[in-house]
LUMSEKE-261820 format. One record per residue (C-alpha): x, y, z. Coordinates in pm, whole numbers, plus 32768, in hexadecimal, padded with zeros to 4 digits. Layout:
residues N
X:Y:Z
...
This chain:
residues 49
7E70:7FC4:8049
7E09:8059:81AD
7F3A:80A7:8295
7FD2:815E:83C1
80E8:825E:836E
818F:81FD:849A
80F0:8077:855C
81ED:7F8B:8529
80D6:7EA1:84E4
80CF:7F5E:8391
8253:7F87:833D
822C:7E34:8241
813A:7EEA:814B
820B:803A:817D
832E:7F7E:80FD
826A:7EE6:7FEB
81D1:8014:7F78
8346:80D3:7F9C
8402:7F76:7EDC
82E6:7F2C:7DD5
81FD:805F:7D77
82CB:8100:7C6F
82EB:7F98:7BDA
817E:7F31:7BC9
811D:8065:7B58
8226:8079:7A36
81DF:7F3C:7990
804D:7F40:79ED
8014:80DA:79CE
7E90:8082:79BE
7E83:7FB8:7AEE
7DB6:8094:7C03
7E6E:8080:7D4B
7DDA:8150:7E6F
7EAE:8191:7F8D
7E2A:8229:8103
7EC8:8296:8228
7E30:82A0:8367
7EDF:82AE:84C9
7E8A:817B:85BA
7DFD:8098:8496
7E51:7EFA:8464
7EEB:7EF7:82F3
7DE6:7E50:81D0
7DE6:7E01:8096
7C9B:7DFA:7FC7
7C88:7D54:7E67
7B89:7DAF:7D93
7B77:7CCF:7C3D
């Protein structure tokens, strides 16, 4: 996940990440998720399978 701390163009994956984290990571503790924060930037998500 790449987001903005602040853009409101990134406040969907904030909420995600604040709602769901602590879920996926409970019931899939070996699932790598990389989170970065960086002012100004359009929110992605990258897949890697």
């Amino acid at each position: 996940l790449h987001l903005c701390q602040k853009s409101p163009s990134s406040q969907g994956v904030r909420d995600f990440v604040e709602q769901h984290y602590v879920s996926v990571k409970t019931a899939n503790p070996k699932f790598p998720i990389m989170i970065r924060e960086c002012s100004q930037v359009e929110p992605k998500i990258y897949a890697r399978y």
